[in-house]
C-alpha positions, -999 to +999 in steps of 0.1 A: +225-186-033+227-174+003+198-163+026+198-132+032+169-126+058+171-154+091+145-173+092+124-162+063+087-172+067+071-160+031+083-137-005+088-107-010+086-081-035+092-043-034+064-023-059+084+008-063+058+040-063+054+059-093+046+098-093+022+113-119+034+115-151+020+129-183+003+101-201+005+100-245-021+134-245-006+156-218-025+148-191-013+146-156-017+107-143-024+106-107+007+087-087+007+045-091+033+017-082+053-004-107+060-038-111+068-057-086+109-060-084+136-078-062+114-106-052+132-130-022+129-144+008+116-115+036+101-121+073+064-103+077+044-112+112+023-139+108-006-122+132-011-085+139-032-074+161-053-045+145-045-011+150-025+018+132+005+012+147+035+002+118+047-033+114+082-043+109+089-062+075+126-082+071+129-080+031+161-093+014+187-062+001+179-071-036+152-046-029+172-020-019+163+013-022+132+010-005+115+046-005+087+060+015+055+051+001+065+023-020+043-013-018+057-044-004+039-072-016+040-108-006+044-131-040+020-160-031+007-171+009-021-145+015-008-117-005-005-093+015+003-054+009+023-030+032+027+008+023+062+017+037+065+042+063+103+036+067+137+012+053+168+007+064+198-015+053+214-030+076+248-042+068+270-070+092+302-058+091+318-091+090+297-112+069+271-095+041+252-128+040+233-115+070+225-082+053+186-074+052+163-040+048+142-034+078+111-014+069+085-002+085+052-005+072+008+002+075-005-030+063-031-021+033-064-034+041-094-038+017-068-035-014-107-022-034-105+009-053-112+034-023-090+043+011-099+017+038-109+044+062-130+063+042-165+060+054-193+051+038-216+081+026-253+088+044-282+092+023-290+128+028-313+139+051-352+137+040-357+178+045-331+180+020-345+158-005-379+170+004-366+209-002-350+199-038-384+179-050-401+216-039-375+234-064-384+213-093-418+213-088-416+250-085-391+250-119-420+228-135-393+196-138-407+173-120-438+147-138 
């Protein structure tokens, strides 16, 4: 089996993005990512200096097509997540044993249920709360 991507340093896998579909009653689901596919050896930096700039990802062709908003996932090491931004194939003319996608990439941070840069909500503001208590009172809700 030859090497497709020089000097690999980790595995990986492309999760290929699913769009909503209509689940066994109708409904619309919102958009997900499959399984993870194509698993081999890639190249992913080892450390990235934060920021929102994209990182470069060397992943072996057996993941080819690599779409827009797909999920490459690193199988093992620290399991890391990149939504892609960008892929290319790149092909040697000569010899295809060189042959690797390069994609650009966001690393996913926080992997939890919510966006990583969605903030965290403030309590509302005491006139607020103190104005709603007032309306119950006045509705006779409140004990």
């Amino acid at each position: 089996m030859a090497v497709s991507v020089l000097l690999p340093n980790t595995t990986l896998a492309v999760r290929r993005r699913v769009d909503g579909v209509e689940d066994a009653h109708g409904y619309r689901a919102t958009a997900s990512w499959g399984a993870a596919q194509g698993a081999g050896p890639g190249w992913a930096p080892e450390d990235v200096p934060g920021g929102q700039e994209p990182i470069r990802l060397r992943v072996d062709p057996l993941c080819w097509p690599v779409a827009e908003k797909d999920l490459i996932v690193e199988i093992g090491g620290a399991a890391r997540q990149w939504t892609v931004r960008d892929a290319l194939l790149l092909k040697h003319s000569i010899d295809p044993v060189v042959n690797y996608v390069r994609v650009e990439a966001f690393e996913r941070a926080g992997l939890g249920t919510e966006a990583p840069d969605t903030p965290a909500l403030a309590p509302p503001p005491a006139s607020l709360m103190l104005a709603i208590t007032a309306a119950r009172e006045a509705e006779g809700t409140v004990a």
